[in-house]
N, CA and C atoms as an extended XYZ file, in Angstrom:
306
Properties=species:S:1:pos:R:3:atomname:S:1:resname:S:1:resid:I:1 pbc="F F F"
N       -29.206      -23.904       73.020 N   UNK     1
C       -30.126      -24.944       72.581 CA  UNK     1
C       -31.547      -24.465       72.903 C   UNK     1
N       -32.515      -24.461       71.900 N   UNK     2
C       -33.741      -23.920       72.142 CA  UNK     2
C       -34.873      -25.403       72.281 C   UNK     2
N       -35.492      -25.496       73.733 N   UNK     3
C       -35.937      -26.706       73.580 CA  UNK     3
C       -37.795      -26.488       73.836 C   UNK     3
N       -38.451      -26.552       73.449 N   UNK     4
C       -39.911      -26.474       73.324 CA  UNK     4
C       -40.586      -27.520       73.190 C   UNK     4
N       -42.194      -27.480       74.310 N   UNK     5
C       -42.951      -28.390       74.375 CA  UNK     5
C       -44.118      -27.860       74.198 C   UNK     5
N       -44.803      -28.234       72.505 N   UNK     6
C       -45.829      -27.803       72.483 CA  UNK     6
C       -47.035      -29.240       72.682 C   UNK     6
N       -47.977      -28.761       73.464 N   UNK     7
C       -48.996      -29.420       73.612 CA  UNK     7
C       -50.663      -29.238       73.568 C   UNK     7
N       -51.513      -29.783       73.747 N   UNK     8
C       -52.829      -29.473       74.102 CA  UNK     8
C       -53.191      -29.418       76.104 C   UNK     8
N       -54.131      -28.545       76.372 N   UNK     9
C       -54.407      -28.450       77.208 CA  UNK     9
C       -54.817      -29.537       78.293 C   UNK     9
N       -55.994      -30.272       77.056 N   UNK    10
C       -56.266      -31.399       77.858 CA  UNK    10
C       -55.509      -32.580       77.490 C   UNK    10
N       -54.805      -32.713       76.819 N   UNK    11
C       -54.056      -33.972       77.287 CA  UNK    11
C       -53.381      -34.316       78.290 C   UNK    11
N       -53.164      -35.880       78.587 N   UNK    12
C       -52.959      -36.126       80.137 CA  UNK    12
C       -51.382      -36.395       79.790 C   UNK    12
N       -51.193      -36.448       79.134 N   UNK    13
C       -49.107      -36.594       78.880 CA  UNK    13
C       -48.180      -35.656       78.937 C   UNK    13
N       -48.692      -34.334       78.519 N   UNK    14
C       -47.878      -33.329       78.473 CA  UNK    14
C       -46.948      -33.075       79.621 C   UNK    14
N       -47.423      -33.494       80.801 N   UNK    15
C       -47.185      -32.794       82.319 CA  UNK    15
C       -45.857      -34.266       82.260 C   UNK    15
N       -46.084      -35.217       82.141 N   UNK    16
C       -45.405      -36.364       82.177 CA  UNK    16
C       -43.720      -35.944       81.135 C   UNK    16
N       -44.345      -35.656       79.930 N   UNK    17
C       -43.051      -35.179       78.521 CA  UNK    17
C       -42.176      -34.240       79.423 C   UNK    17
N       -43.281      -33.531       80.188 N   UNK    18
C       -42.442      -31.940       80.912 CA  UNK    18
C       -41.398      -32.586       81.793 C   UNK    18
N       -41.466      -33.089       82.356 N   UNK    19
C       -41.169      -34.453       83.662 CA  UNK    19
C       -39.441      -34.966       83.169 C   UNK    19
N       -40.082      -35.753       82.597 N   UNK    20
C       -39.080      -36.426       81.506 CA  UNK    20
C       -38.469      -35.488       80.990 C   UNK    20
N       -38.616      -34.685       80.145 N   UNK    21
C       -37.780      -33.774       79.604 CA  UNK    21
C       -36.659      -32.881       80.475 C   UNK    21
N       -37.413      -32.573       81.696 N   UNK    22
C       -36.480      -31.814       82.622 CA  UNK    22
C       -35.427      -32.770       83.667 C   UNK    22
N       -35.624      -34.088       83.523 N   UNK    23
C       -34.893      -34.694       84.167 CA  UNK    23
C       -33.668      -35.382       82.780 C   UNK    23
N       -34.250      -35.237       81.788 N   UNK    24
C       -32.866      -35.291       80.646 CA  UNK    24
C       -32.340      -34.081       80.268 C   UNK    24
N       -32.821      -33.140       80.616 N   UNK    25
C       -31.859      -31.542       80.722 CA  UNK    25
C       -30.930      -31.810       81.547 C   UNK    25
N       -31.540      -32.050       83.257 N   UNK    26
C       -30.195      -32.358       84.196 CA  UNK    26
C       -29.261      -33.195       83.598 C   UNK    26
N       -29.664      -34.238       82.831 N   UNK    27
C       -28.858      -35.370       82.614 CA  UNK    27
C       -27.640      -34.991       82.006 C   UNK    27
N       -27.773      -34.357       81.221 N   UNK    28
C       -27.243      -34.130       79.975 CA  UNK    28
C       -26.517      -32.981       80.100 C   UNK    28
N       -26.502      -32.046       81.621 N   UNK    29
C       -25.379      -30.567       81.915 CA  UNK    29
C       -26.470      -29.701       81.337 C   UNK    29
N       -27.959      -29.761       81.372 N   UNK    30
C       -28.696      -27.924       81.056 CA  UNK    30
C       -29.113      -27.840       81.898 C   UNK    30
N       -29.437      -28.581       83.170 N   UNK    31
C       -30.501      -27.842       84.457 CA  UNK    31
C       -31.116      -26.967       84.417 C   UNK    31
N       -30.411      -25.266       84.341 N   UNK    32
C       -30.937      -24.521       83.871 CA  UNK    32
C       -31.566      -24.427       82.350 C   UNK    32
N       -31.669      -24.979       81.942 N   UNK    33
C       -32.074      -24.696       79.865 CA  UNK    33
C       -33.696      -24.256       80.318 C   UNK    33
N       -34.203      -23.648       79.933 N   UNK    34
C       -35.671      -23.368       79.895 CA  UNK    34
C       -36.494      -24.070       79.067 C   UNK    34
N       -37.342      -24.603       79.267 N   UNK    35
C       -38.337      -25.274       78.255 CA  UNK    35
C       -39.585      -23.916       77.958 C   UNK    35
N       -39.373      -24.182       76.526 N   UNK    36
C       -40.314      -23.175       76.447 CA  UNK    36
C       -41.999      -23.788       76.262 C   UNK    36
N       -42.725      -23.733       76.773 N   UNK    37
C       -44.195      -24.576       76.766 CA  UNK    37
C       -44.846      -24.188       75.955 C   UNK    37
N       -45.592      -24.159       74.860 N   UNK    38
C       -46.696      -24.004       73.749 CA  UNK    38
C       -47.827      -24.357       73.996 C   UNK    38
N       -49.042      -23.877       74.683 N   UNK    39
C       -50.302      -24.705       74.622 CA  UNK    39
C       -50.771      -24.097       72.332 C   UNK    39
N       -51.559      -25.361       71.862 N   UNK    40
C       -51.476      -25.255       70.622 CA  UNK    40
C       -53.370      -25.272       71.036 C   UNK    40
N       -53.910      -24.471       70.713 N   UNK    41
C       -55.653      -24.042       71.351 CA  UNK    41
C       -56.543      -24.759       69.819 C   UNK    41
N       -55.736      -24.364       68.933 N   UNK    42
C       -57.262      -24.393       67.679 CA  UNK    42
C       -56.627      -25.008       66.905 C   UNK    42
N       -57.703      -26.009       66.111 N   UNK    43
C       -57.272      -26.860       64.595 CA  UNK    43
C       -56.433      -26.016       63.644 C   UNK    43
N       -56.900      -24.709       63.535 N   UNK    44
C       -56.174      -24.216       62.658 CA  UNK    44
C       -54.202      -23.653       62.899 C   UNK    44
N       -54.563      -23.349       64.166 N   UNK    45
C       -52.865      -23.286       64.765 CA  UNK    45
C       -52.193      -24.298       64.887 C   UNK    45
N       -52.857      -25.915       64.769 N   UNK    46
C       -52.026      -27.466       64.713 CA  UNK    46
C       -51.787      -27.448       63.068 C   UNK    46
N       -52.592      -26.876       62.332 N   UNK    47
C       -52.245      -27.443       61.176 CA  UNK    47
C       -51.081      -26.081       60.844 C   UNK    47
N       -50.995      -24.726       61.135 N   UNK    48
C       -50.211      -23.984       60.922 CA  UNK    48
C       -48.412      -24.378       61.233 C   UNK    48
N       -48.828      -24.955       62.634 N   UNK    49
C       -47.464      -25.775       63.573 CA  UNK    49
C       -47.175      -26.845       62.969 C   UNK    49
N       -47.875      -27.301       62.284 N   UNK    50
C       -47.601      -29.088       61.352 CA  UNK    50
C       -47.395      -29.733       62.852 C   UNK    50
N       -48.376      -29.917       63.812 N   UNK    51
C       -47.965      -29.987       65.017 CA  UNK    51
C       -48.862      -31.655       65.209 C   UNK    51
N       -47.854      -32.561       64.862 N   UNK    52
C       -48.369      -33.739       65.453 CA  UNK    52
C       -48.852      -34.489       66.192 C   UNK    52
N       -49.271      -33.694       67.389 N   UNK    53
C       -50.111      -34.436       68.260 CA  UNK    53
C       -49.404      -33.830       69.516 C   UNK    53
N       -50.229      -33.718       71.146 N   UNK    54
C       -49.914      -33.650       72.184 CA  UNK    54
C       -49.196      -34.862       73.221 C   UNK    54
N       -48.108      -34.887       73.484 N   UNK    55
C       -46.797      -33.758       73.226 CA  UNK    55
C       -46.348      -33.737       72.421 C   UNK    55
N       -45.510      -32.967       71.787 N   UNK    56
C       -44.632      -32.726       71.028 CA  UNK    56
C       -43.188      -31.926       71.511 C   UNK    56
N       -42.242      -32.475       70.993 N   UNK    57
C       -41.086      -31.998       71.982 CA  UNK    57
C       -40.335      -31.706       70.604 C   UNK    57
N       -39.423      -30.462       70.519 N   UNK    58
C       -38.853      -29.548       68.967 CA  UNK    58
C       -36.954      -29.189       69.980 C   UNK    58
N       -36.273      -29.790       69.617 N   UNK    59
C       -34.932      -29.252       70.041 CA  UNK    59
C       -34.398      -28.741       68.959 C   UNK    59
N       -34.240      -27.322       69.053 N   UNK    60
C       -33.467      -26.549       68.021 CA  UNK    60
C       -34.573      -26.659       66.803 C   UNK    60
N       -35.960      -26.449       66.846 N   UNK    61
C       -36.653      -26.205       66.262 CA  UNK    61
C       -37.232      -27.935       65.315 C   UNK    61
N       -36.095      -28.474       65.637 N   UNK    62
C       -36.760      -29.870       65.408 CA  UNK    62
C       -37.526      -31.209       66.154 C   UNK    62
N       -38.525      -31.804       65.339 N   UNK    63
C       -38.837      -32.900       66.466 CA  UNK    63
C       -38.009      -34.218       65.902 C   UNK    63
N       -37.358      -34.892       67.062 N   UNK    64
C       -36.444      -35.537       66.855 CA  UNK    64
C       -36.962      -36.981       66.757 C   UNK    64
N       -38.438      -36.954       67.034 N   UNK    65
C       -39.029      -38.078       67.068 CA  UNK    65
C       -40.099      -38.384       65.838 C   UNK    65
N       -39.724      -38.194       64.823 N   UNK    66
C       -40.836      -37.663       63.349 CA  UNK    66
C       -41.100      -38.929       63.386 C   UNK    66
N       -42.760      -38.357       62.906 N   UNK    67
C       -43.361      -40.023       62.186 CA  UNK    67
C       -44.379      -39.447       61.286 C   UNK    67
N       -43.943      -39.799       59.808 N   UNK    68
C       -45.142      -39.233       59.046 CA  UNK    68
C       -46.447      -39.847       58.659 C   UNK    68
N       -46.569      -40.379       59.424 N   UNK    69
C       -47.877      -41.429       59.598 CA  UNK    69
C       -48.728      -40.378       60.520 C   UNK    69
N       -48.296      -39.596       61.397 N   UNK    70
C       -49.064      -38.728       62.091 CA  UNK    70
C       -50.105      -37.510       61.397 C   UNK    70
N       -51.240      -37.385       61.935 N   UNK    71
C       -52.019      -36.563       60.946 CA  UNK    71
C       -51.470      -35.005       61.904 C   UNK    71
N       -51.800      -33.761       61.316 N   UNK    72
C       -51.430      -33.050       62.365 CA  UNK    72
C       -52.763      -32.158       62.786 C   UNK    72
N       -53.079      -32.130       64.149 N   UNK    73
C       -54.090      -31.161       64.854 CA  UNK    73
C       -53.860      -31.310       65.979 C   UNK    73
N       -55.259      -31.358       66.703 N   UNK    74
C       -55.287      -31.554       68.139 CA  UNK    74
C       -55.887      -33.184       68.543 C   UNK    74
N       -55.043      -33.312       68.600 N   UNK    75
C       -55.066      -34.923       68.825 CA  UNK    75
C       -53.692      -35.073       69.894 C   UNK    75
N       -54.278      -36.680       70.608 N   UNK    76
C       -52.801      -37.132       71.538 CA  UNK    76
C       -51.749      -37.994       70.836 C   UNK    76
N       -50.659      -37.631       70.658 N   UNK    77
C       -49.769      -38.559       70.171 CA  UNK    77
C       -49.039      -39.373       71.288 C   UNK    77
N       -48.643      -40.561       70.520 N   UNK    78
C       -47.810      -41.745       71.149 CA  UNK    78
C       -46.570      -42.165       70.484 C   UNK    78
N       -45.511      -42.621       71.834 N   UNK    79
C       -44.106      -42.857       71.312 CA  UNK    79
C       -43.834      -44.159       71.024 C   UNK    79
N       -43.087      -44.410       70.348 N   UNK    80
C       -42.407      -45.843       70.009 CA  UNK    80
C       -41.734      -45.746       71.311 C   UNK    80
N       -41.334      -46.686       72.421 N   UNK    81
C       -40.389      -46.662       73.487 CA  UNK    81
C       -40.442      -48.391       73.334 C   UNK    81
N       -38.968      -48.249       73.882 N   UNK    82
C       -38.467      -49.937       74.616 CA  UNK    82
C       -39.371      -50.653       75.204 C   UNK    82
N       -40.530      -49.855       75.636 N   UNK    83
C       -41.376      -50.802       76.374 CA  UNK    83
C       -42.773      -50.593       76.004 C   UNK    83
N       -42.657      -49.981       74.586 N   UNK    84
C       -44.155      -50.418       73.556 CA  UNK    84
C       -44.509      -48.914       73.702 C   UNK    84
N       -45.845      -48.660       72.810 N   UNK    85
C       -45.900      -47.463       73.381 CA  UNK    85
C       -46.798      -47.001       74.123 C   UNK    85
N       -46.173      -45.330       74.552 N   UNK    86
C       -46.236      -44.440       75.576 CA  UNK    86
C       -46.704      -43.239       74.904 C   UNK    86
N       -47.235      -42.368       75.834 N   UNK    87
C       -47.913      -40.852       75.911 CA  UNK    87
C       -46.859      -39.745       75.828 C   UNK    87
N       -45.059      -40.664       76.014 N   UNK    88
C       -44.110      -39.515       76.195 CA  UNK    88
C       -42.873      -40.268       75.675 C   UNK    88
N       -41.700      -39.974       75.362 N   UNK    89
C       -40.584      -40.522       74.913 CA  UNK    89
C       -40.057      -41.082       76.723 C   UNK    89
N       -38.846      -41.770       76.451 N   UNK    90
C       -38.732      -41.900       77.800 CA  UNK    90
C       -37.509      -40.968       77.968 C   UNK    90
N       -36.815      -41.156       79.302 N   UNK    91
C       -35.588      -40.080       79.378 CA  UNK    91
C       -34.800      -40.567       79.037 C   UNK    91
N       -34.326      -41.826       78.748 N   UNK    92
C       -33.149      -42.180       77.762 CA  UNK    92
C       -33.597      -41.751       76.547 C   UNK    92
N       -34.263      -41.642       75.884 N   UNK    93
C       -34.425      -41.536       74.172 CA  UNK    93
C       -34.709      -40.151       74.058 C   UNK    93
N       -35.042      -39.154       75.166 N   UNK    94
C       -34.892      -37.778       75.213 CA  UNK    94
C       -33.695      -37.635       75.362 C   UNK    94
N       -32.765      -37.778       76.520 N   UNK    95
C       -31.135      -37.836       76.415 CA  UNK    95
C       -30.509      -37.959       75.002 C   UNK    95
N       -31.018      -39.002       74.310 N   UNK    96
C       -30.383      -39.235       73.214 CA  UNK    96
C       -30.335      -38.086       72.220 C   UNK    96
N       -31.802      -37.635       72.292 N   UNK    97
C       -32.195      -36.578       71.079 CA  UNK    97
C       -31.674      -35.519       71.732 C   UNK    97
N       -31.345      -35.187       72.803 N   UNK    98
C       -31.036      -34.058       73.311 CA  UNK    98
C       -29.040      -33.600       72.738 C   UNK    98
N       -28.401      -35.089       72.706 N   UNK    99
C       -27.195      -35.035       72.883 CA  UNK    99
C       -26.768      -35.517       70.935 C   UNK    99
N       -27.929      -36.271       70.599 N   UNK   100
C       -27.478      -36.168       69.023 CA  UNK   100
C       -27.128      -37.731       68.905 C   UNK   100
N       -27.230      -38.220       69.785 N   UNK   101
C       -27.308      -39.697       69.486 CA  UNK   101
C       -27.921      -41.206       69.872 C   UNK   101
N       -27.955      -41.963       69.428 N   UNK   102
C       -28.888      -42.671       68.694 CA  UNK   102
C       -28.336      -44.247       69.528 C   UNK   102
């Protein structure tokens, strides 16, 4: 499973997605899985990445959380979560995307 977090530098969520994300690896039997980190630097490499906003989280090359309402650059994106939204998915709805269900 190839799991990647591309983000912007200065956004304040990324470190949080990283967080979350590595505590739904344990969850889920990858502990070890590596996250591979992406800082995304220039407008022109967000629009190359079709990269929706900081964070962005791609399992197996997909983001499991699409919204095409998103413009794509360097900008911060936000999640739909159970409890309105957030700067990061939470670790249940990463679990979910991680394991394929819904």
């Amino acid at each position: 499973m190839d799991v990647e977090l591309l983000y912007c530098a200065g956004c304040p969520n990324w470190h949080l997605a990283r967080e979350r994300l590595g505590q739904a690896l344990r969850a889920t039997g990858h502990p070890d899985l590596e996250i591979r980190l992406h800082a995304v630097e220039t407008e022109h490499e967000a629009q190359a990445l079709c990269f929706p906003g900081s964070p962005t989280i791609r399992i197996g090359g997909r983001d499991p959380f699409p919204s095409p309402a998103q413009p794509h650059g360097l900008t911060c994106r936000v999640y739909a979560t159970p409890d309105g939204l957030a700067g990061a998915p939470t670790v249940d709805q990463l679990v979910q995307a991680l394991t394929g269900t819904s």
